[in-house]
C-alpha positions as CSV (number, residue, x, y, z in Angstrom):
1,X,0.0,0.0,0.0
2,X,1.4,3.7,-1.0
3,X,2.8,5.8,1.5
4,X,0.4,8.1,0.8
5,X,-2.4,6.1,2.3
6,X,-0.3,6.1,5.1
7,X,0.8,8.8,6.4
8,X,-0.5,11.5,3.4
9,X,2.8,11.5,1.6
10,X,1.7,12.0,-2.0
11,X,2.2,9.6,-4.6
12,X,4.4,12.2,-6.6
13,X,6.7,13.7,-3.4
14,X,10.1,15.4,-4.9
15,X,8.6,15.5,-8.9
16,X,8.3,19.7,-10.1
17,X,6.7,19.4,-13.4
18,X,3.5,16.9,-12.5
19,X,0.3,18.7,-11.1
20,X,0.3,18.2,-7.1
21,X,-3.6,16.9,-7.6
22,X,-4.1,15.3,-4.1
23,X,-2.6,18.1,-2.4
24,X,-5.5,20.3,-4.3
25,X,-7.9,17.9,-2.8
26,X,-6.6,18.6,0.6
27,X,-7.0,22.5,-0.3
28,X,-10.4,22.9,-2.5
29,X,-12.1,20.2,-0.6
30,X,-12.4,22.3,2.6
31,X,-15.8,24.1,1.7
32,X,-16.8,21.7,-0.8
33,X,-19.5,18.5,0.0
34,X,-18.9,17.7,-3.5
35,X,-16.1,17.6,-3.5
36,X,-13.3,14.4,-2.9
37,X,-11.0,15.1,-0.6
38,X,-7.6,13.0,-0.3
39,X,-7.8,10.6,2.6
40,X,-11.7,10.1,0.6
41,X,-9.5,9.3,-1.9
42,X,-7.4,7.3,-0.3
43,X,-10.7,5.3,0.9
44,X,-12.2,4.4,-2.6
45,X,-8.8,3.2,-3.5
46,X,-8.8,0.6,-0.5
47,X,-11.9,-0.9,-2.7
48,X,-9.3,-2.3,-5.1
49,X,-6.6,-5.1,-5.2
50,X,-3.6,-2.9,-5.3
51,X,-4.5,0.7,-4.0
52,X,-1.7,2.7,-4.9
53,X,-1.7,1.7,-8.9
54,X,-5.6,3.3,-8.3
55,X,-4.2,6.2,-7.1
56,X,-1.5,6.5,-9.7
57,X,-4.3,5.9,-12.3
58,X,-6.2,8.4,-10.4
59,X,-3.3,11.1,-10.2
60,X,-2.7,10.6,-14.3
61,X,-6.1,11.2,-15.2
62,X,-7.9,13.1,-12.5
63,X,-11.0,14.6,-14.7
64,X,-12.1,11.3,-16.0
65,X,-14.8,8.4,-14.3
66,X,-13.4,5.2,-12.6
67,X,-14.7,1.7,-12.2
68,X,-14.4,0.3,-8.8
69,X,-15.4,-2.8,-7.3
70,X,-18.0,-3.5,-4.4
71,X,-18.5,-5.8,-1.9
72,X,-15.1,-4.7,0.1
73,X,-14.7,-0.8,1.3
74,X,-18.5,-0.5,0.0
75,X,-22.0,-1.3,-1.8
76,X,-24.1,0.7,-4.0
77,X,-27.4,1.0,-3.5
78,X,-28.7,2.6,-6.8
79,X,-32.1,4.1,-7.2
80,X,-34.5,6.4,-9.5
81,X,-33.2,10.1,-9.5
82,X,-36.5,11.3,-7.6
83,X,-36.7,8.6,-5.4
84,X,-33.5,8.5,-4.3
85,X,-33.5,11.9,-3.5
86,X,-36.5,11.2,-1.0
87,X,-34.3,8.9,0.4
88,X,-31.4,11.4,0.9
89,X,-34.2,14.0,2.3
90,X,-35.3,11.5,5.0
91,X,-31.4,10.5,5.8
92,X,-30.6,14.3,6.6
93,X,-33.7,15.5,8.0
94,X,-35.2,12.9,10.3
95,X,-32.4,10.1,9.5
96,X,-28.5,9.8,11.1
97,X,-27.3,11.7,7.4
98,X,-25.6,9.6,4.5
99,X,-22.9,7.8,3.0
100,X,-20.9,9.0,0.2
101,X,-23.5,10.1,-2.7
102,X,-23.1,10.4,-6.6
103,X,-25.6,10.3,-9.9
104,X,-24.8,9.0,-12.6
105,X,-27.1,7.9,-15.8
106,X,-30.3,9.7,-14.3
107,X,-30.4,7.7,-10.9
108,X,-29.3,8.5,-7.7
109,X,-25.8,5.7,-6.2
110,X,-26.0,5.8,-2.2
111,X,-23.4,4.3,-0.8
112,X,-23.8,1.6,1.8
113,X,-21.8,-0.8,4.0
114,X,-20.7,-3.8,3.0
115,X,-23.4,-6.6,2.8
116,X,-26.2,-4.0,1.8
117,X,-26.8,-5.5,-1.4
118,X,-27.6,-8.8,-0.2
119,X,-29.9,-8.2,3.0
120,X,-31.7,-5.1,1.5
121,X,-33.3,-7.0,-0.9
122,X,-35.0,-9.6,1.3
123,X,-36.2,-7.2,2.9
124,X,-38.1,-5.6,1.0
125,X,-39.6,-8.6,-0.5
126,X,-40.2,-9.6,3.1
127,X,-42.1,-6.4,3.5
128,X,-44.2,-7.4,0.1
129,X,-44.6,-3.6,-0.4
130,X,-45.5,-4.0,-4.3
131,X,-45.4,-0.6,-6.6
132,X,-44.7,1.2,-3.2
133,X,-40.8,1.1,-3.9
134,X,-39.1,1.5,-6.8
135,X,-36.9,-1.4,-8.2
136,X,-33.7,-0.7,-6.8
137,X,-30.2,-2.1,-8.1
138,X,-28.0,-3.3,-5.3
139,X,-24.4,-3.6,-6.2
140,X,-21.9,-6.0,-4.1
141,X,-19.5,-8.6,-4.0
142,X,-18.6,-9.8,-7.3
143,X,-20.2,-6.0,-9.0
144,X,-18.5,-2.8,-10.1
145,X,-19.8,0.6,-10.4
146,X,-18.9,3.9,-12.5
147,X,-18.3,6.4,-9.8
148,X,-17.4,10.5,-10.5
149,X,-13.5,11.8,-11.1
150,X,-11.9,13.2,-8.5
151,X,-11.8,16.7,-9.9
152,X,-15.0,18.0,-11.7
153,X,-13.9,18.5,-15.6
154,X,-15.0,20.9,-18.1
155,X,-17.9,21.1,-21.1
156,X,-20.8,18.9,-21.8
157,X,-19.5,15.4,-21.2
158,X,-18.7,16.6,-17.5
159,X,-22.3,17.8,-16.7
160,X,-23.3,14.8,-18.2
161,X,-21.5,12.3,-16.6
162,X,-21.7,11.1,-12.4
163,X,-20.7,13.8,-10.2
164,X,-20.9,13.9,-6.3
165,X,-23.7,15.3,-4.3
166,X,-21.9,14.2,-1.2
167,X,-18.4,13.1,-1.6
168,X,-16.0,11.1,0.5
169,X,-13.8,13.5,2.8
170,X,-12.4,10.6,5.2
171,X,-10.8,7.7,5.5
172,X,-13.2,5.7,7.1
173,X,-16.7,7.1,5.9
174,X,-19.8,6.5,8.6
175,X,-21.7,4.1,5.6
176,X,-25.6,3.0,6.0
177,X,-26.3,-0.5,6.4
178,X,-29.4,-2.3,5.2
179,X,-32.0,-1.2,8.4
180,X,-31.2,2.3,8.1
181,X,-31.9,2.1,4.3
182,X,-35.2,0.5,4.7
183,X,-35.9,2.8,7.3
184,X,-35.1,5.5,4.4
185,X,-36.8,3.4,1.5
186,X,-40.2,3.4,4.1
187,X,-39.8,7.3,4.7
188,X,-40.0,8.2,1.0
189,X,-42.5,5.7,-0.1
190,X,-44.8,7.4,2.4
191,X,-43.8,10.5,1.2
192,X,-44.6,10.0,-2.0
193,X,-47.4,7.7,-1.2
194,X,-51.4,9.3,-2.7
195,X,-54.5,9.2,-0.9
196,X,-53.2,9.2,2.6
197,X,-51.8,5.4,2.0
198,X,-49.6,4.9,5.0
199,X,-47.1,2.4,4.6
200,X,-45.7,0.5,7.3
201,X,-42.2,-0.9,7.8
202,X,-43.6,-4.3,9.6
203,X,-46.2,-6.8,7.8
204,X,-50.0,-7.1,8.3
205,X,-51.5,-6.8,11.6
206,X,-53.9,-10.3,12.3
207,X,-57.4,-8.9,12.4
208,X,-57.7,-12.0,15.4
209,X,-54.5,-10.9,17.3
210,X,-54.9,-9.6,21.0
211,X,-53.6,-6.0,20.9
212,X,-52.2,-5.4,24.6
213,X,-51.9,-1.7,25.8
214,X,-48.0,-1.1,26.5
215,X,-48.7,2.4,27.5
216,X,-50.1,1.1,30.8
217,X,-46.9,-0.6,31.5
218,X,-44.7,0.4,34.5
């Protein structure tokens, strides 16, 4: 593993000529949520087999989209632009905030801990919510996704392509796991839920069950 994802000695200590481009991280990143800074860089790096060649890559070519592997540093949890930014409205308001955050393609890539992708599904299905949620692709172990460039380029292709609405600034990101983005999925499915439809995150009551008054408890 590179110095640099060490100790924050850059890739390129002691060369002149070549652009210093994680030490402009550390420096433009400050006021910036969009904005990658080096030790997040340093974190989506850990996500492959040999970190510092990613960095190198990284330090070549900072303007231009990478492909990373999941299942290790992270998953994806990737949903429909609107709904995901329901999602990202419930994690910030009434929710413990977010993961890393990116678009890309017209859908909205939340970040998750590792093992998302497999236990979010089941439980939804579990849930048997129907058309409430969207179809949602959960990328882990054995997927890859297309996340934004370090740097933000220039032109059409740029605004085009993914870009960061919350970008990495640490190390060791806080990440969701698959409760707190049910929780989220439950939220904005309410929210966007017609005719007063409330949705609940636990199944069916039994018409025949007791009900038992808890509030009387002591």
């Amino acid at each position: 593993m590179s110095a640099w994802l060490r100790d924050g000695t850059l890739l390129t200590a002691g060369t002149e000529r070549r652009t210093d481009i994680f030490a402009q991280l550390r420096e433009e990143s400050r006021n910036h949520a969009a904005q990658v800074t080096a030790p997040g860089a340093g974190w989506l790096a850990s996500s492959e087999v040999y970190p510092r060649s990613a960095l190198a890559l990284w330090e070549a070519a900072p303007t231009s989209p990478v492909v990373l592997p999941c299942g290790t540093a992270f998953d994806v949890v990737n949903a429909p632009a609107i709904f995901g930014r329901r999602m990202l409205d419930q994690l910030w308001t009434e929710g413990p905030g977010s993961g890393p955050v990116a678009t890309h393609r017209g859908r909205m890539m939340l970040f998750a801990a590792p093992g998302t992708a497999q236990r979010l599904p089941s439980l939804l299905d579990w849930e048997e919510w129907g058309d409430a949620v969207p179809p949602l692709l959960c990328h882990g172990t054995g997927d890859a996704v297309t996340i934004p460039p370090l740097t933000p380029g220039d032109g059409a292709g740029a605004a085009l392509g993914p870009r960061w609405l919350v970008a990495p600034d640490t190390r060791h990101p806080w990440l969701p796991g698959p409760d707190v983005l049910l929780w989220a999925c439950v939220r904005a499915a309410r929210t966007s839920s017609s005719g007063g439809v409330r949705i609940s995150i636990f199944p069916p009551a039994d018409p025949d069950a007791k009900v038992y008054d808890v509030s009387r408890r002591r």
